[in-house]
C-alpha positions in Angstrom: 122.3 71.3 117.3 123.2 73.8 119.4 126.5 72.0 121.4 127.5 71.6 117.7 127.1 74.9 117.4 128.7 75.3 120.4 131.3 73.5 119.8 132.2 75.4 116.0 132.5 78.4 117.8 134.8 77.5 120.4 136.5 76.0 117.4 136.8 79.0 115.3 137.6 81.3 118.5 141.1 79.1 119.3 142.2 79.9 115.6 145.2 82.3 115.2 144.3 86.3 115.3 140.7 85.2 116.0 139.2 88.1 118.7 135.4 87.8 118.4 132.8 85.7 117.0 129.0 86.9 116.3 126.5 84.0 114.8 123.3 84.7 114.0 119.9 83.4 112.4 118.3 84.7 108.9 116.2 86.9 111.5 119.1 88.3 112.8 118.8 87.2 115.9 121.6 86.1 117.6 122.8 82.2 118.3 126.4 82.5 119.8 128.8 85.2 121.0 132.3 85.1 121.6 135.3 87.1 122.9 134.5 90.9 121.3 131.9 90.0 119.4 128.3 90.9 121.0 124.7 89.3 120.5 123.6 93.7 119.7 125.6 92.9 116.3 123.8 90.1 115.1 121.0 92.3 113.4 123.2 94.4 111.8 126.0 91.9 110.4 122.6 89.8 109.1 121.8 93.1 107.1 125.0 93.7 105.5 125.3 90.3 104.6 121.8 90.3 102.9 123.1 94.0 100.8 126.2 92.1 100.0 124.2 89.4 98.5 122.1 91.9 96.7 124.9 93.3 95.1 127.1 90.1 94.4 127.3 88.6 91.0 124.7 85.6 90.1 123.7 86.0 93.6 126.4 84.1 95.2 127.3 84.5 99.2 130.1 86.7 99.1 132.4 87.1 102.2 132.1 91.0 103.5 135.2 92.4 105.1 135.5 95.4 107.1 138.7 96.6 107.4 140.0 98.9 110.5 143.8 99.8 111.6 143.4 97.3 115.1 140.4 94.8 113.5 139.2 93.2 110.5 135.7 91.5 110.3 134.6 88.7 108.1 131.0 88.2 107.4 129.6 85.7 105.4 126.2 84.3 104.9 125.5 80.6 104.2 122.0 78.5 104.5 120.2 81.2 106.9 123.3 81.3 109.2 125.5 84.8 109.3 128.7 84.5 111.2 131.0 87.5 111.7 134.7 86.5 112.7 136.6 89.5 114.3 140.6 89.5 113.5 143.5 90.9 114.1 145.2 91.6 111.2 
């Protein structure tokens, strides 16, 4: 499991306007880091993904997006994995 893992992050880091890549477990702790994106923000992209899912409708997995003038970040929580994708917008 983890060179697939691996191997979906180096994936996701060669898409266009992709700068950073935090993955973590439904502990928070951290399974893969890329480019800007450090293992210290596992923990807290796990908990705004859990108060996103408190908050969505029929409690579905909504994406979280955090919107800054020189970086966006996607978080999304699916089957105990969080993954936060760092952009440029």
């Amino acid at each position: 499991m983890e060179k697939e893992l691996e191997r979906q992050l180096d994936e996701t880091m060669s898409q266009s306007g992709v700068v950073g890549l935090v993955c973590a477990d439904s502990k928070g702790l951290c399974l893969g880091a890329r480019g800007n994106g450090t293992a210290y923000a596992a923990a807290h992209i796990t908990t705004l993904a859990n108060k996103g899912r408190e908050l969505a409708p029929y409690g579905s997995d909504p994406v979280i997006i955090l919107e800054s003038p020189g970086c966006n970040v996607l978080i999304k929580q699916q089957g105990g994995i969080t993954l936060a994708v760092n952009k440029i917008p």
